[in-house]
C-alpha positions, 0 to 999 in steps of 0.5 A: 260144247258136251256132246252126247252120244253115248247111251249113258251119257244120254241116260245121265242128261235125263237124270239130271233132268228129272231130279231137278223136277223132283222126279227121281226122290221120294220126297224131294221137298218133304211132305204135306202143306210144307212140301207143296209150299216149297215144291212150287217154290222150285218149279216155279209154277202150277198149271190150272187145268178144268178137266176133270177127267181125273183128278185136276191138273194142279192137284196131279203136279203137286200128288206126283212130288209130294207125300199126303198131299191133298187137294186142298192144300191148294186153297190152303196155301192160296189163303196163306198168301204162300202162291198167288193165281195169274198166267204164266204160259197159261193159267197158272199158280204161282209162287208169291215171291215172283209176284213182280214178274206178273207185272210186265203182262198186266201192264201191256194188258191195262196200256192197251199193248197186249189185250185179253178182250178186245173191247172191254168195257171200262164203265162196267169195270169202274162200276164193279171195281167200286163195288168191291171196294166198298162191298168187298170180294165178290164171286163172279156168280154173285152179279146179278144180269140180264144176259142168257147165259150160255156155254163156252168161255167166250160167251161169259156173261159182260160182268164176268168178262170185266172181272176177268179183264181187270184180274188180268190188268192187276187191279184184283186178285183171286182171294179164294177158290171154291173148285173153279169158282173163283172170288176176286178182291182188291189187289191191295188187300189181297197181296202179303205185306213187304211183296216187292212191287217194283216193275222189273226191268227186262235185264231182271225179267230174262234172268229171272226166265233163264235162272227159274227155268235152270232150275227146274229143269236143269238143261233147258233150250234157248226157245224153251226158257220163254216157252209160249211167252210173246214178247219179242223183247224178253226173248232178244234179253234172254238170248243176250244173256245166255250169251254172255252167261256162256262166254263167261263160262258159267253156262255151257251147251250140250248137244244130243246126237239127233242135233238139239242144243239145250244149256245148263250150268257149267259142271252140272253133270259132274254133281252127284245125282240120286239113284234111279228107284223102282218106282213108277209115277202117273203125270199129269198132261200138264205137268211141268216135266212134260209140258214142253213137248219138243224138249220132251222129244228130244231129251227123252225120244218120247212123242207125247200129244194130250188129245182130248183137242183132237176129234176122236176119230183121229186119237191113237191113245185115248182123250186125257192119256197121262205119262208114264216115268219109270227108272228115268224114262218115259215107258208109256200112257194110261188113258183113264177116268175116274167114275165118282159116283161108283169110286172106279177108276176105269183104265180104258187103254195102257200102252208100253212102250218098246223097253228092256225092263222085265215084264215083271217089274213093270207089272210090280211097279205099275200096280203100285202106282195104280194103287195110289193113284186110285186112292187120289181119284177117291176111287175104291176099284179099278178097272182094265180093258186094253193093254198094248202089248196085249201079252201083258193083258192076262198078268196085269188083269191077274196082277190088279184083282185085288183091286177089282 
C-alpha cells in the first residue's frame, strides 16, 4: 500500500491522473477527425448530453483534447463506423471496437432481466422493425400518429418508444444524427464488417471495466471501475479480479491521507510524466474527468455538483457551472451561456477558488481559454458580470475588452 501524505506525492497522484485523461499535453492524440478517433479510443467514451446551454457535452469532451476539432466530427466518425451510440453509464458514444461489451445490457433488456419501458409494446415493434426492413432507416419523426405530442421524454409518442426499445435491446442501431434528431436502421447493416459479436463472459466483461477504467484514469477506485453500472454480477467479477490482479502483484493500492483507496498499475508513479503547462481549460459537467464525483473529491479536494437538477433558489454556483483545471488542479467554475442569436458569450458568474498562483497568471491563462472557447460557442463577444473573489473583478473586466 503507497500511502500519501505529502503535498507532492499528492501533486504527482493528480498528474498522473490527468495525463491519462489527456489533460495535461496540448495535443495527447493529435488533431482533427484523426484525433477525435483515437481520443474516444482511449477514454473509452463520450457522454451525450441535450443541454444546449453551450455548446453540447459530447462536443465539449472532445474540444477540451483535441486541436480543430469541430462539432461535426461526431457524425462524421459515427458514418465512418469509427464509434457506435448506446448507454454506458448513460448515453454515450462509444468506441466501435467495444461493441461487445454492449451486448451483456441488450440481452437483459430483450430477456425481460432489466427493462427501459415497462410494457413495450411488441406488435408495434415487429410492425416498425418490418418496416424498416423493408423500407430502410427511419427518423422517429418520419412516423406518422394520432397521438397529441407532448413534452418531456416520458410521454414519447408509442412509436418512438418502440424505436427506442428496440435500440436499447439491439435489434437497430443509430445510423446518422441530425442534432438530436436520431435515424435508426437495422443492426445488421449499420455495424462494420469483422466486429466481433460474441457474447463476452463476465471474466471478459470486468477485465474489460478494470483494464478501460486504468486506462483512462490511471488510479481508479473499486466502486468506481463500475461506476453507476447495476449489475451485482459484474461487480463481484471486477472485485475478484482486482483481487488476484493485486496478489499477483501487477496492481498495487495507494491510499490519500483523508483514507480513500484508489488502485493503479504496479510502478506506475515511477513513469515519466509531462510537465504542468500554463494552460488553462473550460470542461464539460460531463466530462470523463470529473464525472465521477466522489473521485473527484477525494483525489482533487474539489466538490463539484452540476446544478442545472436543483431548484434555482437552492444553486450556490449557477445552472450549467463548468470546471475549471489549471497547473493540475481544479482552481474554479464559470457558469455561462452562449447568446446564439447575437454571437455572446455571457459569463453570469466566475469563481476561484482559494489558491497560490499569482493573480496574473490566472487572469492570463483564463483569457486564453475564454478566447477560444468563445470562438467554440461560434460567439464573437464576451461578457462579464460576477467574479468570486470580487478584487479580481476590475482586472478581468480590463483583461477581457478586447473581447467585449
Amino acid at each position: 500500500m503507497i500511502e500519501i501524505e505529502h503535498p507532492k506525492d499528492l501533486a504527482r497522484v493528480r498528474r498522473f491522473a490527468l495525463e491519462a485523461q489527456g489533460l495535461l499535453q496540448a495535443q495527447p492524440y493529435g488533431r482533427g477527425l484523426p484525433g477525435a478517433r483515437k481520443a474516444i479510443n482511449h477514454i473509452g467514451y463520450v457522454q451525450i448530453d441535450t443541454i444546449s446551454v453551450v455548446e453540447r457535452a459530447h462536443h465539449h469532451v472532445f474540444y477540451a483534447r483535441v486541436p480543430k476539432f469541430k462539432p461535426a466530427m461526431v457524425n462524421q466518425m459515427l458514418l465512418n463506423g469509427d464509434i457506435f451510440e448506446y448507454w454506458a453509464h448513460a448515453a454515450a458514444f462509444l468506441p466501435i471496437a467495444d461493441f461487445r461489451f454492449s451486448l451483456p445490457y441488450k440481452h437483459a433488456i430483450k430477456s425481460g432481466q432489466s427493462h427501459w419501458y415497462k410494457t413495450p409494446d411488441k406488435k408495434l415493434m415487429d410492425e416498425l422493425l418490418a418496416r424498416i426492413r423493408s423500407d430502410g432507416p427511419i427518423r422517429s419523426r418520419d412516423l406518422e400518429t394520432n397521438t397529441t405530442k407532448r413534452a418531456g421524454w416520458w410521454d414519447w409518442k408509442p412509436a418512438k418508444k418502440a424505436l427506442e426499445q428496440m435500440y436499447m435491446e439491439g435489434d437497430l442501431m443509430v445510423s446518422d444524427r441530425e442534432g438530436f434528431q436520431k435515424t435508426y436502421d437495422l443492426t445488421e447493416r449499420v455495424l462494420p464488417p469483422d466486429i466481433n459479436l460474441q457474447m463476452p463472459s463476465i471474466e471478459e466483461f470486468a477485465a474489460h471495466m478494470l483494464d478501460q477504467q486504468l486506462r483512462c484514469h490511471g488510479v481508479v477506485s473499486l466502486k468506481g471501475v463500475t461506476y453507476l453500472r447495476r449489475n451485482t454480477e459484474l461487480r463481484k467479477a471486477v472485485k475478484t479480479l482486482v483481487n488476484e490482479r493485486l496478489a499477483q502483484r501487477t496492481l498495487e493500492q495507494l491510499r490519500l491521507s483523508g483514507g480513500e483507496v484508489f488502485i493503479l498499475e504496479a510502478g506506475a508513479l515511477e513513469h515519466a510524466l509531462p510537465r504542468l503547462n500554463s494552460r488553462m481549460l473550460i470542461l464539460s459537467p460531463f466530462d470523463n474527468s470529473v464525472i465521477q464525483r466522489e473521485r473527484l473529491k477525494a483525489l482533487f479536494e474539489y466538490n463539484y455538483q452540476i446544478e442545472c437538477y436543483v431548484p434555482a433558489a437552492k444553486r450556490r454556483y449557477g445552472y450549467f457551472c463548468l470546471p475549471l483545471l489549471y497547473r493540475g488542479e481544479f482552481i474554479g467554475r464559470m457558469d455561462c451561456k452562449a447568446h446564439r442569436k447575437i454571437s455572446q458569450l455571457e459569463i453570469k458568474a466566475l469563481y476561484f477558488e482559494p489558491h497560490d498562483f499569482d493573480d496574473d497568471l490566472i487572469i492570463s491563462a483564463f483569457v486564453d481559454a475564454i478566447t477560444q472557447f468563445c470562438h467554440f460557442q461560434t460567439c464573437d463577444s464576451v461578457s462579464l458580470t460576477k467574479v468570486y473573489p470580487k478584487h479580481l473583478t476590475k482586472p478581468l473586466q480590463s483583461a477581457l475588452k478586447p473581447l467585449r
